[in-house]
C-alpha positions in Angstrom: 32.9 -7.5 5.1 31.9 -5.4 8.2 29.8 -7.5 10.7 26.4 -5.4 9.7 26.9 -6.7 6.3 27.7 -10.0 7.1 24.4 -10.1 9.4 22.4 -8.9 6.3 23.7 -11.4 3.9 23.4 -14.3 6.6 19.7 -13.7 7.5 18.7 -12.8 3.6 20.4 -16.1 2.6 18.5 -17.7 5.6 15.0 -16.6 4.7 16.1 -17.4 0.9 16.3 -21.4 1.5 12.8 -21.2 2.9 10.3 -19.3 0.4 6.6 -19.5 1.7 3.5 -18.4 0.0 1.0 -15.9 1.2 -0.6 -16.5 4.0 1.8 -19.4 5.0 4.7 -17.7 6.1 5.3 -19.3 9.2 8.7 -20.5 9.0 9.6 -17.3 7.7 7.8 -15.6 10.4 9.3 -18.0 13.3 12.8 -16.7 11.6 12.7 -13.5 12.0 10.8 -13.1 15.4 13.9 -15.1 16.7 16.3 -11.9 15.7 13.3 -9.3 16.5 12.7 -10.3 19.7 16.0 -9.7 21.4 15.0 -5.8 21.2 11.4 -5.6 20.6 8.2 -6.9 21.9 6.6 -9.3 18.7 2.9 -8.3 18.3 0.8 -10.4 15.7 -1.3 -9.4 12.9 -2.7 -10.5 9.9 -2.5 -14.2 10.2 1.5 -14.7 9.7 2.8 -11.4 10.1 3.4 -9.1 12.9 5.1 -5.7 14.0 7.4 -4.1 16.7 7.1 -0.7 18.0 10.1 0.9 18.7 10.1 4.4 21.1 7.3 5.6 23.9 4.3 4.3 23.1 3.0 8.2 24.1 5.2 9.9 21.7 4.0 12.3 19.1 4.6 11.5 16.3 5.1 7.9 14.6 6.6 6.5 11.4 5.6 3.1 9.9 8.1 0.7 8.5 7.7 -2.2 6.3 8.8 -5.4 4.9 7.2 -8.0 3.0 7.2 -11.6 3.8 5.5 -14.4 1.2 7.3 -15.9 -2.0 6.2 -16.6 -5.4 5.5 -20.1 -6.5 8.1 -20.6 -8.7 10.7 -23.1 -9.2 14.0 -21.3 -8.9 16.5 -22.1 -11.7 19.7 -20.2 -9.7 21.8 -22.7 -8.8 23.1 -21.1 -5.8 24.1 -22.8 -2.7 21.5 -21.0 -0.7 18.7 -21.8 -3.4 15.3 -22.7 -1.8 14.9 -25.8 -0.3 10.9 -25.7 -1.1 10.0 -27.3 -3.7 8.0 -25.0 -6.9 8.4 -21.9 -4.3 11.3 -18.9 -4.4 11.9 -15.6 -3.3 12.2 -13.9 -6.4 11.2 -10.4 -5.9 13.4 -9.6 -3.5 11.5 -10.0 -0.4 14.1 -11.9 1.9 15.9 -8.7 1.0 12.8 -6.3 2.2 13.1 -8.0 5.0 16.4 -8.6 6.2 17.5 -5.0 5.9 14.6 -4.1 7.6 15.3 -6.6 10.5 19.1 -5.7 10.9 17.9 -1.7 10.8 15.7 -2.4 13.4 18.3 -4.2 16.0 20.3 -0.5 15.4 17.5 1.4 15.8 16.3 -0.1 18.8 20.5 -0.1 20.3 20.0 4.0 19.2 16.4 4.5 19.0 15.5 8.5 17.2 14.3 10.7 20.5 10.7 11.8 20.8 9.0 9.8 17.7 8.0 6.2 17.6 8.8 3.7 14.9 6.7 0.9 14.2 8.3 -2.1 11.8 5.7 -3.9 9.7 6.8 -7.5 8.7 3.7 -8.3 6.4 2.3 -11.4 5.1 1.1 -11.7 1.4 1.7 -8.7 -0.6 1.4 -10.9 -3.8 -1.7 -10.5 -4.8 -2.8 -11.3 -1.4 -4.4 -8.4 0.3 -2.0 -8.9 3.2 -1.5 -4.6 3.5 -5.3 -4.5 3.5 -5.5 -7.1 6.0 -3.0 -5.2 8.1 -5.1 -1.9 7.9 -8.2 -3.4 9.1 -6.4 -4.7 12.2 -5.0 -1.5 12.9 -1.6 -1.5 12.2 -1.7 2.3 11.2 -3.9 3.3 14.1 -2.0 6.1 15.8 0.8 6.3 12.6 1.6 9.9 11.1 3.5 8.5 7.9 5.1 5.2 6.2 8.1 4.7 4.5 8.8 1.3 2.3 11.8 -0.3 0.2 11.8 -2.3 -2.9 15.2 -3.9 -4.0 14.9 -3.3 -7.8 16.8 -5.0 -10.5 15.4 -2.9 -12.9 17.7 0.2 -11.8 21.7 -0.3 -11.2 23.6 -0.9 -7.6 23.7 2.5 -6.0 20.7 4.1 -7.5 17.4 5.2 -5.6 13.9 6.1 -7.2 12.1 8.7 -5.3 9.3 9.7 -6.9 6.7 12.0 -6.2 3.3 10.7 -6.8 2.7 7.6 -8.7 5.8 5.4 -8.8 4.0 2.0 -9.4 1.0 1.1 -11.2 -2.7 0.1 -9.6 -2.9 -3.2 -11.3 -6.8 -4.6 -12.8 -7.7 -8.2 -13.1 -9.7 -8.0 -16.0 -11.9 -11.0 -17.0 -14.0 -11.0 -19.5 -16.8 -13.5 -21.1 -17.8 -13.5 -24.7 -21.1 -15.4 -24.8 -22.7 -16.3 -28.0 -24.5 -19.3 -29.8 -21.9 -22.4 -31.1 -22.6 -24.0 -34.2 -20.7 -26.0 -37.2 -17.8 -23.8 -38.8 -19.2 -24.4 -42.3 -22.1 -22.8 -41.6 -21.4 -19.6 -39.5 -24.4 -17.6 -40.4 -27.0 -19.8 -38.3 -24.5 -18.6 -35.4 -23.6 -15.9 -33.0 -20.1 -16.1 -33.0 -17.8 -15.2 -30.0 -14.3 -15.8 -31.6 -15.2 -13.1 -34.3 -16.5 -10.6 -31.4 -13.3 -11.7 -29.0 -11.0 -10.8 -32.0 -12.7 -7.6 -32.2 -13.0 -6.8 -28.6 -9.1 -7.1 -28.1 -8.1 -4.9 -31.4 -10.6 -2.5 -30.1 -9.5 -2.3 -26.4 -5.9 -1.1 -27.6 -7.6 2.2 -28.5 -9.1 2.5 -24.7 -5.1 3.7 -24.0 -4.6 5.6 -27.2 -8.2 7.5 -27.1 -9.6 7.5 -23.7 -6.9 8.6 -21.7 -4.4 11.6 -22.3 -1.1 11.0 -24.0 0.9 12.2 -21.2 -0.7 9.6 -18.7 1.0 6.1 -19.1 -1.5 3.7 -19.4 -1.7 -0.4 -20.0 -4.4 -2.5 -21.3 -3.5 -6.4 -22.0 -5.0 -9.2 -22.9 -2.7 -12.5 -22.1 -5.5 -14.7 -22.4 -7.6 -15.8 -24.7 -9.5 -19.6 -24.5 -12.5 -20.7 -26.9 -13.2 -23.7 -28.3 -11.4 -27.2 -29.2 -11.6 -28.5 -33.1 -10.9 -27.0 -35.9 -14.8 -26.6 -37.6 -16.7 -25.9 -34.3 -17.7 -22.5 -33.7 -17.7 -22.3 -29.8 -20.5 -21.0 -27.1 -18.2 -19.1 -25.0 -14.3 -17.5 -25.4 -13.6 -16.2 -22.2 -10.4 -13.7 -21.9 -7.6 -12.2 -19.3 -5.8 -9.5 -18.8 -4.7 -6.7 -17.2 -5.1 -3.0 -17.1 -2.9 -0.6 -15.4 -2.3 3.3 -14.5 -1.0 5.4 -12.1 -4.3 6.8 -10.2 -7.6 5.8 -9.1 -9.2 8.4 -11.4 -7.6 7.0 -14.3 -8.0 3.7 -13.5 -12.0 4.7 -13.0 -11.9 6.1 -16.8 -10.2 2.8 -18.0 -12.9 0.5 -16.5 -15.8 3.2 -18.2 -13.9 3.0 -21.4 -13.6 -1.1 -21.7 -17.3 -1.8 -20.2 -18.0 0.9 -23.1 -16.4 -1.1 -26.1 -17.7 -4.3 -25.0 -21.3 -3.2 -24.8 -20.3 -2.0 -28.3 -19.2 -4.9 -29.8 -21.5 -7.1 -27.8 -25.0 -5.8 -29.8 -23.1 -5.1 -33.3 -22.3 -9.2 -32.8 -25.2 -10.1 -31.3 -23.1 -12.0 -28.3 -23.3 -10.9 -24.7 -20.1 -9.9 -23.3 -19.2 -10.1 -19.2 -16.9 -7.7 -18.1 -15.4 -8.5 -14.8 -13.0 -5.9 -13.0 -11.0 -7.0 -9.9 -8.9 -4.2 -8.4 -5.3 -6.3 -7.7 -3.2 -3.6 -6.4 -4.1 0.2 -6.0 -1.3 2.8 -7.4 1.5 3.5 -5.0 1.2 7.0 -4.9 3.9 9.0 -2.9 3.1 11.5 -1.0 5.7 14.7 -2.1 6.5 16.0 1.5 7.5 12.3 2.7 9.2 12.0 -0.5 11.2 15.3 0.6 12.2 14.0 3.9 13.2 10.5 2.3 15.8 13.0 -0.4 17.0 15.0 3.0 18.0 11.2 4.7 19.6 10.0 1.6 22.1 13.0 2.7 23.2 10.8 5.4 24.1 8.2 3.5 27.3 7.1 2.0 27.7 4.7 -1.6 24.3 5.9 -3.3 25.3 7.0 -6.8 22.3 8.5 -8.1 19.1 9.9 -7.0 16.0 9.7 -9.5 13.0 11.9 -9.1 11.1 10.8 -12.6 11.2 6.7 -12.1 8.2 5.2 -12.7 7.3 1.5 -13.1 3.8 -0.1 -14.4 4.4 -3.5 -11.6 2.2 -3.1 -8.9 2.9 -3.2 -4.6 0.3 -3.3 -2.4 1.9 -0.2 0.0 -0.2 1.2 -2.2 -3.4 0.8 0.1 -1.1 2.0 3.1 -0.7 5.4 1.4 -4.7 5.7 1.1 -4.5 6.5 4.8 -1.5 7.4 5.5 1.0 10.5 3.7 4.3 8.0 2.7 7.0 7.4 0.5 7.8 4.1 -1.4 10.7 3.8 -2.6 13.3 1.8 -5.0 16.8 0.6 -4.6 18.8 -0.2 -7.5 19.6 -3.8 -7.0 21.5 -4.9 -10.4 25.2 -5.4 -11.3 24.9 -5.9 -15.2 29.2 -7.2 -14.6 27.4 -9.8 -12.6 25.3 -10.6 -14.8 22.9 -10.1 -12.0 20.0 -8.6 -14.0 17.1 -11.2 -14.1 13.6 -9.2 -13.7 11.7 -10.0 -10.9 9.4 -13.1 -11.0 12.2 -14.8 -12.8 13.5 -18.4 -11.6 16.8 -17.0 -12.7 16.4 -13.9 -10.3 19.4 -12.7 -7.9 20.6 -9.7 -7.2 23.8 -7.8 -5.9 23.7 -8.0 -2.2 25.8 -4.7 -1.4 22.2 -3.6 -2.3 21.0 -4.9 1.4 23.4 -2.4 2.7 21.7 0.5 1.2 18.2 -0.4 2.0 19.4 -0.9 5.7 20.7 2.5 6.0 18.0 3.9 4.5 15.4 3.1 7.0 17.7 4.0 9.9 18.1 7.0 7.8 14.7 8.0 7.3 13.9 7.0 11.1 16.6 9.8 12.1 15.3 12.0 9.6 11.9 11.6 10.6 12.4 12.5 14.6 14.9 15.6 13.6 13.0 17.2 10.9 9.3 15.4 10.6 7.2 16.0 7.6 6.4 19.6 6.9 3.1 20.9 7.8 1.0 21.7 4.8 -0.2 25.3 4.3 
């Protein structure tokens, strides 16, 4: 093992045995500012994260790179000897990964920094769910930034593969809530009621044709309900049945159709019952959308590279990243690296307690932001007509 790799695998291992949740990624955060600063000059943002520019701060041009930080909570079910050491928490997306390959890039980069551009290396709290990207935004990590460029290990694609998609590559993801509100009463006599499990069941049948008749065939789409809770004996018809689930798609203007559609049905199905239904909509995650010149210089620095097996320009995924909201503002690319070895046995999906994956992948990721750095200060993004 060459001495980058073993620095990759040491500090991933490292930031493995200490899994923090958003927001609380202190430890984490103390970690990796030990490595950082030896090269760059730690600035703080968002709470527990913080960033390093690398380059003049008056050059021209400058490229945005980024790692998450937080955990999941999750009790991790691994067994290895570098498990997590906090109790009901884990890295098990992949994030010590993120950020370990971005950290060891960095130290090159900074020991043979690209001429003329600026790089600026995002370590960011609380991408779960969290709004940390948002948070960053609104304390101006892309002030001044021309483009970004992400990684996410994936264990959904095979060692040696990258997805570089143009457009949407990962789903905006919806928080849907929903309340169905009607008038409780004795099971044997349902008529003197307004019942809300009746309109519920309805609601969810009729929602599955918000996908199939709302939105064009060719445009993947995902309503879900997980949740469904109403009620506790057997011959009370409840007040209330109150739902969750989810609703996903590649693009604000779909997503915007989608919420139409479902605040549609449930007025529907709310007078033909009599109930009141509450529809509530939380926007998660907006779509990752990837911006195609970006996405051509990311192709043009996989060129440098050596072990990458295959490149996939179709890839798309309905999970959800928060990079999205960085590539509102900013043209960017967001990209995955194949992560499983299947003669491992390393293919757990992320969010498992079982998940590991194959750490040759670390390699990759590392050369691929140097890559994209050099690549970036040669070349830059092409100008648009």
């Amino acid at each position: 093992m060459s001495d980058i790799a073993s620095d990759l695998v040491m500090l991933r291992r490292s930031l493995h045995r200490i899994p923090e949740l958003a927001w609380r990624e202190r430890e984490t955060g103390q970690l990796l500012k030990s490595h950082v600063a030896r090269w760059g000059n730690v600035k703080p943002i968002a709470k527990t994260g913080f960033y390093v520019d690398l380059g003049p701060a008056n050059a021209e041009r400058t490229l945005l790179l980024r790692a998450d930080m937080d955990a999941l909570p999750i009790q991790e079910e691994t067994g290895l000897a570098y498990a997590s050491g906090n109790a009901g928490r884990m890295h098990a997306c992949g994030h010590d990964g993120h950020m370990a390959s971005l950290a060891i890039a960095g130290g090159l980069l900074s020991a043979a920094p690209p001429e003329g551009v600026r790089l600026r290396l995002l370590f960011q709290p609380s991408e779960e769910g969290g709004g940390g990207a948002l948070a960053c935004i609104e304390e101006g990590v892309l002030d001044g930034v021309d483009a970004a460029f992400g990684i996410h290990l994936w264990n959904e694609l095979p060692l040696g593969t990258v997805a570089l998609t143009n457009g949407g590559i990962m789903a905006g993801v919806v928080e849907l809530g929903i309340e169905v509100i009607g008038q409780g009463g004795h099971g044997a006599i349902p008529h003197r009621t307004r019942d809300p499990v009746v309109a519920a069941a309805e609601l969810v049948m009729a929602l599955q044709t918000v996908a199939s008749r709302r939105i064009a065939p060719v445009e993947p789409v995902v309503v879900t309900i997980g949740s469904i809770h109403g009620g506790d004996a057997f011959n009370v018809i409840p007040g209330v049945v109150s739902l969750r689930g989810t609703v996903r798609g590649f693009s604000e203007a779909v997503l915007g159709t989608l919420e139409e559609a479902v605040r549609e049905v449930a007025k529907g199905i709310a007078i033909a019952s009599g109930t009141r239904i509450e529809v509530g909509w939380k926007v998660s995650t907006r779509p990752t959308v990837n911006e195609p010149r970006v996405v051509a210089m990311a192709a043009r620095a996989t060129a440098r590279m050596v072990g990458l097996g295959k490149i996939l320009t179709d890839y798309r995924t309905m999970a959800g990243e928060d990079f999205g909201e960085i590539l509102r503002i900013v043209p960017g690319c967001f990209a995955l690296v194949g992560s499983a070895n299947e003669a491992r046995g390393l293919v757990e999906p992320h969010h498992s307690p079982r998940f590991e994956f194959d750490e040759a992948a670390l390699g990759l990721a590392c050369d691929l932001h140097r890559a994209v750095a050099t690549e970036f200060a040669e070349d830059g993004i092409p100008v648009l007509d």
